[in-house]
N, C-alpha and C positions, 0 to 999 in steps of 0.2 A: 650656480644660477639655476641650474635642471634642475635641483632639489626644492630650492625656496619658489618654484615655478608651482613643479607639483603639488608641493604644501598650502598652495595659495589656490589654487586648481578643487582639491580636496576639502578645504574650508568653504568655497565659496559653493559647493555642490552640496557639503552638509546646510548649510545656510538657509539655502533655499526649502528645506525639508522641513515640515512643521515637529516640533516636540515629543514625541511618541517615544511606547516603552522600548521599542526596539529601536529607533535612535539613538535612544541615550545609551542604552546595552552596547549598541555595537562602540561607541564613544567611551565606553567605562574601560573596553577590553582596549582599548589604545593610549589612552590616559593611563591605565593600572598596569601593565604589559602583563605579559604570558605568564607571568607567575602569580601574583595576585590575581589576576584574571581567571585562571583556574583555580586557586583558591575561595572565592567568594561568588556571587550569585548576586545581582539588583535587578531591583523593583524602581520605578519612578510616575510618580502623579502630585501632578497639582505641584509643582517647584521641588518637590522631598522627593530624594535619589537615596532611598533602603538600599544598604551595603549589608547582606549578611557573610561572614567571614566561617572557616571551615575550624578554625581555632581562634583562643584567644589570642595566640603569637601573629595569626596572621589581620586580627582586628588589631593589635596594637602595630601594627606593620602600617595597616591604612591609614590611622590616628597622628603617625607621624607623619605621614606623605599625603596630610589632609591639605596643608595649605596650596602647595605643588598642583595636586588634584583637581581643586578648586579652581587654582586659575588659567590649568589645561583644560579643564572641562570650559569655559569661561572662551578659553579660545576656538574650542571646536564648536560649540555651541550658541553660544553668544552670552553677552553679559546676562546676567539675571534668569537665565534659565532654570539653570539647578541652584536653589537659594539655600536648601536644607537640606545637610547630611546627617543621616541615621548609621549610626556602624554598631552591629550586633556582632556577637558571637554562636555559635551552635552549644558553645560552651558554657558561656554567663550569662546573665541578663543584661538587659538593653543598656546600651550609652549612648547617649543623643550627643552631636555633635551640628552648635549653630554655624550657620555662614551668616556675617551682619555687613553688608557691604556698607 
């Protein structure tokens, strides 16, 4: 009950907070945990949440744990906030990845 308290505590505190790049940042690094987290680096305007990744292993890391991603972000943030993800590499060139609700 403490737990689902707190979680409900911490959503509803993001909530209130408008969209900004550091929002979403601090929400990426909780969504993505400590190791992707430090792995990659985002940018966010205008609904598109740029994911750039420190490898390709660690962009095809995100690619899989896109849907997941989406709909934790989704809950920290609210529906329809982050609508487009972009997941690059340092390594390749770009891969666009849509979200189509």
């Amino acid at each position: 009950a403490y737990l689902r308290d707190v979680r409900q505590y911490r959503n509803l505190l993001l909530a209130e907070q408008p969209p900004t790049e550091g929002k979403v940042s601090f929400v990426w690094k909780l969504v993505a945990g400590p190791a992707v987290s430090r792995a990659s680096t985002v940018t966010f305007a205008d609904g598109t949440l740029a994911v750039r990744a420190k490898s390709d292993s660690w962009r095809h890391a995100v690619e899989r744990a896109r849907p997941m991603m989406f709909a934790r972000l989704a809950d920290f943030l609210g529906p329809g906030v982050v609508r487009v993800m972009t997941i690059t590499s340092d390594e390749t060139a770009r891969h666009t990845l849509h979200h189509r609700p």
